[in-house]
MARZASE-939599 format. One line per 8 residues: number of its first residue (from 1); for each residue x, y, z of C-alpha. Coordinates in steps of 0.5 Angstrom, whole numbers, always signed. Example, Ala and Ser with C-alpha at 12.3 -4.5 7.8 and 13.67 -1.06 7.14 Angstrom:
# MARZASE-939599
1) +25,-9,+16; +27,-2,+14
END
This chain:
# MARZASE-939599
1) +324,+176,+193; +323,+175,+186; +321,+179,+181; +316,+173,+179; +313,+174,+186; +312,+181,+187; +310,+182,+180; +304,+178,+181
9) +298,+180,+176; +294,+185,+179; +287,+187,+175; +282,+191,+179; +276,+187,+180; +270,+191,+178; +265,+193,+186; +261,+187,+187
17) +253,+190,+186; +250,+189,+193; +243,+191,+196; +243,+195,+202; +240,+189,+206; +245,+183,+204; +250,+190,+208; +246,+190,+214
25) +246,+183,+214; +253,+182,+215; +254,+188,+219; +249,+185,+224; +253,+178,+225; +260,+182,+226; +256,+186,+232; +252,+180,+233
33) +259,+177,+234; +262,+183,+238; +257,+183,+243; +256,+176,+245; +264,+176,+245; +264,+180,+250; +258,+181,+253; +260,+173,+255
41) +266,+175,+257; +269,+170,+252; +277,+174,+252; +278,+170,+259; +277,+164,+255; +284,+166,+251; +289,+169,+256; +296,+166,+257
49) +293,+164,+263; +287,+160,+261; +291,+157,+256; +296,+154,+261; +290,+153,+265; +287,+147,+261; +292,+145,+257; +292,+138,+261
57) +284,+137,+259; +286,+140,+251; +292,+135,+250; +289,+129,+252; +283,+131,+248; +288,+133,+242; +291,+125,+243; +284,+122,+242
65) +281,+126,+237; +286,+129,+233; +282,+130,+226; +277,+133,+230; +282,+137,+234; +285,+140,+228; +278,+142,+225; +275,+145,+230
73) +282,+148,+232; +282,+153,+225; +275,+154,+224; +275,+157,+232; +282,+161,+229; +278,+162,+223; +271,+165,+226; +276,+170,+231
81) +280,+173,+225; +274,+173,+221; +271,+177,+226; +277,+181,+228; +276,+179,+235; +282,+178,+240; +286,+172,+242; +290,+171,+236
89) +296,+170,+239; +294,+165,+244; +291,+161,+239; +298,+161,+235; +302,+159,+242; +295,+153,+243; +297,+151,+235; +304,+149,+236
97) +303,+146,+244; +297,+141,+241; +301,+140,+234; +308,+141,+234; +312,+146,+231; +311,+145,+224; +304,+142,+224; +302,+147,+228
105) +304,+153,+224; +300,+150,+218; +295,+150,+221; +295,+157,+223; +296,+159,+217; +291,+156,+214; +286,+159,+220; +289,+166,+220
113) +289,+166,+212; +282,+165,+210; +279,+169,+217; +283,+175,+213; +281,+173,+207; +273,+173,+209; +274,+180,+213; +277,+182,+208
121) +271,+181,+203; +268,+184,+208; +270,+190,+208; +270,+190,+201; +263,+188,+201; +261,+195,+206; +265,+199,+204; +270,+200,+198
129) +264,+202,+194; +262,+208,+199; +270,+209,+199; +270,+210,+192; +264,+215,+191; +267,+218,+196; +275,+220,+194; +276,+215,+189
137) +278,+221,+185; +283,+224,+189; +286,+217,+191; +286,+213,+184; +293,+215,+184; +295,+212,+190; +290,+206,+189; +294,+204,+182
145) +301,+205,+185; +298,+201,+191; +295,+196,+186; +301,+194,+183; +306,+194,+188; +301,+190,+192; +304,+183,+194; +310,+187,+196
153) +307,+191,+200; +303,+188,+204; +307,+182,+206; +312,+188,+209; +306,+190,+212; +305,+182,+214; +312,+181,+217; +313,+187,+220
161) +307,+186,+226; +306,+193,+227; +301,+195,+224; +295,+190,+228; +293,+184,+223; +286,+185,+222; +287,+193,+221; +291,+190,+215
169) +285,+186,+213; +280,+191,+214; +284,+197,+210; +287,+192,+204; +278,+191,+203; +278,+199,+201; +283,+198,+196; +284,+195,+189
177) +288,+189,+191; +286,+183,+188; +284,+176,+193; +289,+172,+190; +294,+177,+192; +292,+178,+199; +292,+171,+200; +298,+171,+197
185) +302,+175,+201; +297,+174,+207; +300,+166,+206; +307,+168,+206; +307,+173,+211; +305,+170,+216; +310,+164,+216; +315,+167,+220
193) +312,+170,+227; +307,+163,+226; +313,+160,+227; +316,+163,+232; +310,+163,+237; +308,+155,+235; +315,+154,+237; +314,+158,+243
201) +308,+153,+244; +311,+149,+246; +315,+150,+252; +308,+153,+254; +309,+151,+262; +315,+156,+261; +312,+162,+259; +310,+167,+264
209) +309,+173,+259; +307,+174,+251; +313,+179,+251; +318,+174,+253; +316,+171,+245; +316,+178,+242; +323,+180,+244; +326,+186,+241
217) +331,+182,+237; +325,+177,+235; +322,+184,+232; +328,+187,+229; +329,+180,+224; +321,+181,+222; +323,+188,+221; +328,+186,+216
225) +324,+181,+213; +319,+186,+212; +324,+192,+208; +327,+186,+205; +321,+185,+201; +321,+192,+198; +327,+191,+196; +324,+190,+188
233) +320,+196,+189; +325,+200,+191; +330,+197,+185; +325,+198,+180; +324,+206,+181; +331,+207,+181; +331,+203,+174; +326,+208,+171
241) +329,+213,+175; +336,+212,+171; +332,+210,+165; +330,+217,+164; +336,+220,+166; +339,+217,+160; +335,+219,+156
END
């Protein structure tokens, strides 16, 4: 990773005056998304076994529609990673079954990071404020260290898939990251595990189990991706830590 990468500019973007009700608005579209998702029982609908089960129905819709497939395909990834619902995974196996492997990983892409994008204003419109009220003192030290490693961090965070995507999504909202750094680095990476898994997709008749993509070895490379990305934090501290030595 280069340093033009990871040394994105990072300004603190002032909180965004709000009112109280525009607050309770959105928190009740995200309850009201909860609840119909599964009050209704939608979790059936985006399962290895529903998908497998109308996969026959989806390609052929796919062939005669394709535009419209593609549309209504990344605004459905889109809504459910804006609203932190489950199904993400099959959503990604869905992609690359009905597109291919590399189209299809666009198209996740292009869903999964703008539904991160939106729960991340979200957050950030709900509670940074309140967060900053609250510990902003005590943490602005960590908040400017986090800052400016920002792109670093959370792509390690993003390739690393340890931590759960919308946990991510929700916790960056808290703190001074910039949109265009977490897109950035949401964008970047996701690349590999949304490949890996449209790619999957495509043998989808094979699969049994969602474990038998996510294989230990799989981890383990996303792993090393994800502390090759720290790799320039690291080098810098050192630089600095023998610049004082020298002095």
């Amino acid at each position: 990773m280069s340093e033009m990468s990871t040394d994105m500019p990072v300004t603190e973007e002032p909180p965004a005056s709000s009112s109280p009700i525009g607050k309770i608005l959105v928190l009740v579209l995200f309850a009201a998304a909860l609840f119909v998702f599964f009050y209704f029982d939608l979790k059936q609908y985006v399962s290895l076994e529903a998908l497998k089960g109308n996969r026959n129905r989806l390609l052929a819709f796919t062939e005669a529609n394709y535009t419209s497939a593609v549309l209504i395909y990344i605004l459905i990834y889109c809504l459910q990673t804006a609203f932190s619902l489950p199904g993400a995974t099959i959503f990604t196996l869905a992609g690359g079954f009905l597109f291919g492997s590399v189209m299809g990983t666009l198209y996740v892409n292009i869903a999964a990071t703008t539904g991160a994008t939106l729960a991340f204003l979200a957050a950030r419109y709900l509670f940074r404020d309140w967060v900053e009220r609250k510990v902003g003192n005590r943490l602005a030290s960590i908040q400017d260290g986090f800052a400016k490693n920002a792109f670093s961090y959370l792509l390690t965070l993003r390739l690393i898939p340890l931590v759960p995507f919308f946990l991510v999504n929700l916790i960056s909202g808290l703190t001074r990251m910039t949109v265009g750094t977490f897109m950035a680095a949401t964008a970047i990476g996701i690349i590999p595990a949304g490949f890996v898994f449209a790619n999957a997709g495509r043998q989808l008749g094979s699969i049994n189990s969602l474990s038998e993509i996510a294989s230990p070895r799989v981890l383990g490379s996303f792993a090393l991706l994800g502390l090759l990305a720290l790799v320039p934090i690291v080098y810098r501290k050192l630089s600095r830590h023998t610049q004082k030595d020298g002095s």
